[in-house]
C-alpha positions as CSV (number, residue, x, y, z in Angstrom):
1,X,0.0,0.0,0.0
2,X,2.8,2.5,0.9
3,X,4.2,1.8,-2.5
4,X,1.1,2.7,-4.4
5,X,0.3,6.1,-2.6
6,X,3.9,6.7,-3.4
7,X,3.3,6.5,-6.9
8,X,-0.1,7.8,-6.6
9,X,2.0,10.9,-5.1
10,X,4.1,11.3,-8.0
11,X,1.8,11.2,-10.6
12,X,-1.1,13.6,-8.6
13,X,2.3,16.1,-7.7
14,X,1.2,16.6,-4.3
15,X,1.0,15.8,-1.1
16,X,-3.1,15.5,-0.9
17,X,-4.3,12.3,-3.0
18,X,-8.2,12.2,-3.7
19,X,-9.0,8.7,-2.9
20,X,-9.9,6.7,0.8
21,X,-7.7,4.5,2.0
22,X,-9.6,1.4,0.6
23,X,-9.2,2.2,-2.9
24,X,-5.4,1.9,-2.3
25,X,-5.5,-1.7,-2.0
26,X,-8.4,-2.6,-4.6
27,X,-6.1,-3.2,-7.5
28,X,-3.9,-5.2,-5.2
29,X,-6.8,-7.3,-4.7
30,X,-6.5,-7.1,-1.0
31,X,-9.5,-7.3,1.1
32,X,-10.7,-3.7,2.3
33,X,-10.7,-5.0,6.2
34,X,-6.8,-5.7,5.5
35,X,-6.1,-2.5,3.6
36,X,-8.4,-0.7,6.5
37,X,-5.5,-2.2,8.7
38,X,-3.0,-1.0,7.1
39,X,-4.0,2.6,6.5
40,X,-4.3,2.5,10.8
41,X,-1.4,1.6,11.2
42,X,0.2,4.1,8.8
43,X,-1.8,7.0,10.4
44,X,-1.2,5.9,13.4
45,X,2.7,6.4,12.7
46,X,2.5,9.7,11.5
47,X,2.8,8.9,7.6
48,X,-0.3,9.6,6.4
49,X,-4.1,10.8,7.0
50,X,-7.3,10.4,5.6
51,X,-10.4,12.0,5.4
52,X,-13.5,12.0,3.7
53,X,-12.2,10.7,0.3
54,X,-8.9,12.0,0.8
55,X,-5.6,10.5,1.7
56,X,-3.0,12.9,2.9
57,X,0.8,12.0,3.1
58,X,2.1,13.6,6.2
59,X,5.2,12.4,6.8
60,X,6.8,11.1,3.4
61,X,10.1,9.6,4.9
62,X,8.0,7.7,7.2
63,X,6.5,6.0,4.0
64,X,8.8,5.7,2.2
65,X,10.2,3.2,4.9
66,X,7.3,1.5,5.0
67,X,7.8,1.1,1.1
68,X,9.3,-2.0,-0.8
69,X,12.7,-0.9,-2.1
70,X,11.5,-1.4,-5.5
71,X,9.5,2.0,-5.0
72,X,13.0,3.9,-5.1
73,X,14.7,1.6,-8.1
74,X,11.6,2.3,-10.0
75,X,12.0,5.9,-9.7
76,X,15.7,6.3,-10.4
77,X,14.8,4.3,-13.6
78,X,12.3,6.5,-14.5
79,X,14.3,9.6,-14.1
80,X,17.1,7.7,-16.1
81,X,14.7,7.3,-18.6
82,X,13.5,10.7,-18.3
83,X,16.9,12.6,-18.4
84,X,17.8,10.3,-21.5
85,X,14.3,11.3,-23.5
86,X,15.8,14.5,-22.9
87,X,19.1,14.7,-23.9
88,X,17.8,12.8,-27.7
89,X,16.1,15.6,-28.3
């Protein structure tokens, strides 16, 4: 889940994603009690909050650590990718 609202971050540009904490874990195909869990526990730490249809990242180091380390390897490939799109050009 941390992995998704990471992703979810970079592509909304912000801090403030418009979705509740269950839809995070629908395309995972994880059961909405389970991703209801997890979402606690992650406010509960201080990384994020959520509020009527909103999910609010609030402490993004704090999620990132919570993330899989393909998060990170995933995004230095896409800025390689990136800075390489740019310097064809």
């Amino acid at each position: 889940m941390s992995r998704r609202l990471l992703y979810a971050r970079d592509l909304h540009d912000g801090d403030i994603l418009p979705a509740a904490p269950a839809d995070a874990g629908t395309r995972d195909r994880c059961a909405t009690q389970c991703v209801s869990m997890v979402a606690h526990v992650l406010r509960e730490a201080g990384a994020i909050g959520y509020s009527r249809g909103k999910i609010g990242i609030q402490n993004l180091e704090a999620l990132r650590a919570t993330s899989c380390e393909c998060y990170d390897t995933v995004k230095s490939g896409r800025s390689g990718l990136s800075e390489h799109r740019e310097s064809a050009r």
